[in-house]
C-alpha positions as CSV (number, residue, x, y, z in Angstrom):
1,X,-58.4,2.0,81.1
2,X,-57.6,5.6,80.2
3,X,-54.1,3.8,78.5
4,X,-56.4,1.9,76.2
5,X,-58.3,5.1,74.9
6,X,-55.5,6.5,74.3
7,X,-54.1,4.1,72.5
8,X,-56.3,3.3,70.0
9,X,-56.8,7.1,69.8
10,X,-53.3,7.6,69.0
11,X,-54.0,4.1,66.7
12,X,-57.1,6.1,64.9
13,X,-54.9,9.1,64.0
14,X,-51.8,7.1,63.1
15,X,-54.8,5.5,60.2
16,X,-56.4,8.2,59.3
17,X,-53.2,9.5,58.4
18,X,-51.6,6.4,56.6
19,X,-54.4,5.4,54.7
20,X,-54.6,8.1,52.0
21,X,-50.7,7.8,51.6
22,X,-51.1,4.0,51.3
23,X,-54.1,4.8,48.5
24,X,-51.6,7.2,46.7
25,X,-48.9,4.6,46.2
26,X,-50.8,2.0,45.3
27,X,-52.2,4.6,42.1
28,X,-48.9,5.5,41.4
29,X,-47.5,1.7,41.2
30,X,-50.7,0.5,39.0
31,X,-49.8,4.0,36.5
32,X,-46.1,2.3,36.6
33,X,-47.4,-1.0,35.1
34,X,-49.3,1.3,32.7
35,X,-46.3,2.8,31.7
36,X,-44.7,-0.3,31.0
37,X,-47.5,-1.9,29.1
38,X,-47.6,0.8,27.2
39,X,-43.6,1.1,26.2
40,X,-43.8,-2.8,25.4
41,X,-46.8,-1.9,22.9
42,X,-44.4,0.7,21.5
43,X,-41.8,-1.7,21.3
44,X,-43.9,-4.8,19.8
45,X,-45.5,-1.6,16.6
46,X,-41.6,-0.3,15.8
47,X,-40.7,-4.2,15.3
48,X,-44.1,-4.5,12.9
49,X,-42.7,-1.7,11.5
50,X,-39.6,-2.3,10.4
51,X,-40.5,-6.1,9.1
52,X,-44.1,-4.8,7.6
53,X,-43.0,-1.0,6.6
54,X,-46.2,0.4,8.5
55,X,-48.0,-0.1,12.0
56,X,-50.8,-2.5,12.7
57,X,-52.8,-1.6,15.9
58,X,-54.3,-4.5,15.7
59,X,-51.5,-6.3,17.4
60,X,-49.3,-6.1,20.1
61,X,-51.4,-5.3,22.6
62,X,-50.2,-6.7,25.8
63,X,-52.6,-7.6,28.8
64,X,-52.3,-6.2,32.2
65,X,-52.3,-9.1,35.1
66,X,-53.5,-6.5,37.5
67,X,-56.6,-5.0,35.5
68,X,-56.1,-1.8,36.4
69,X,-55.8,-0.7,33.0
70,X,-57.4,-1.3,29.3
71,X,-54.9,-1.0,26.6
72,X,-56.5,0.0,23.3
73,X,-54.8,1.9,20.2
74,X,-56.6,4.1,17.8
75,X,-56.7,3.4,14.2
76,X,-53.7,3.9,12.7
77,X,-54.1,6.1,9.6
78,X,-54.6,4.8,6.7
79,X,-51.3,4.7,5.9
80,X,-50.5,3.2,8.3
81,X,-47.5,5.7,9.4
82,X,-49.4,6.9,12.6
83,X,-51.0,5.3,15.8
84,X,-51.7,6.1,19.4
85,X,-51.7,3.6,22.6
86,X,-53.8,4.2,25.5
87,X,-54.2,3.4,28.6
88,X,-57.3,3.5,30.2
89,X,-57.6,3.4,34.3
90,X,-60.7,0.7,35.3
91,X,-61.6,-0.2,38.3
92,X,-60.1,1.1,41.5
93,X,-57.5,3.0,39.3
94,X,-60.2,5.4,38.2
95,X,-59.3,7.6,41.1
96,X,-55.7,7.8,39.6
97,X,-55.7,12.1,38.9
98,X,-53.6,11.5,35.7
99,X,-56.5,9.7,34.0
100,X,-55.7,8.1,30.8
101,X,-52.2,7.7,29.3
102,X,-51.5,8.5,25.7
103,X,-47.9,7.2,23.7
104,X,-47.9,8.0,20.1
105,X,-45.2,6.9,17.3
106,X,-42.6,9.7,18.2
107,X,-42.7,9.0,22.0
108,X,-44.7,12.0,22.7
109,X,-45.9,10.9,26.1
110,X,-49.2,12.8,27.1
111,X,-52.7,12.6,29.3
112,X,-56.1,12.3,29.4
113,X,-56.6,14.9,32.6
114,X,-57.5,18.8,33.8
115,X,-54.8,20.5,35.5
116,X,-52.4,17.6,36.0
117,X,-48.6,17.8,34.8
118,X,-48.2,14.9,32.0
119,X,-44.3,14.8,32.8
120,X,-45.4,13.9,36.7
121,X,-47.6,12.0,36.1
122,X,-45.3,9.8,33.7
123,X,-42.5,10.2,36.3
124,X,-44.2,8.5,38.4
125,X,-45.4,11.5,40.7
């Protein structure tokens, strides 16, 4: 009897332990598919951009399967020269500390958080 207890007490530590790590990765492989939604958006504005000769946030904005994030751009200006994609955590991902990822037309990769390293957190860290 005194095996058992100490088994699952060994089993409840073990948990307690694992969970939070388990939680971690999980927010760090939902930012990856961020990441990657957002670079495709990139991708899909410098190819309206080069057949067009301006931007046109109202396209290319590709869906996440996982809905962990909402991809949205702000209004390009009105020349249509400038835009921002974002990446909005939902759900379950709101716990992510980066918060919000931000890609602009030069590639200047940048968040939406207090006291949080934007190059981490787009590292994957």
């Amino acid at each position: 009897m005194i095996e058992l207890v100490i088994v699952v007490t060994v089993m409840g530590i073990l948990l307690t332990m694992a969970l939070p790590a388990y939680r971690n990765h999980m927010l760090r492989v939902h930012r990856s598919e961020a990441i990657q939604l957002l670079l495709q958006a990139s991708m899909c504005q410098e190819r309206t951009r080069a057949s067009k000769g301006s931007y046109d946030t109202g396209m290319c904005l590709p869906v996440s399967e996982q809905q962990h994030y909402r991809l949205t751009f702000a209004p390009a200006n009105q020349q249509g020269m400038v835009y921002i994609a974002k990446a909005v955590p939902i759900g379950a991902q709101i716990a992510d500390h980066c918060g919000s990822l931000l890609l602009d037309q030069d590639g200047t990769r940048s968040i939406r958080a207090n006291d949080v390293s934007a190059v981490k957190c787009w590292n994957g860290r």
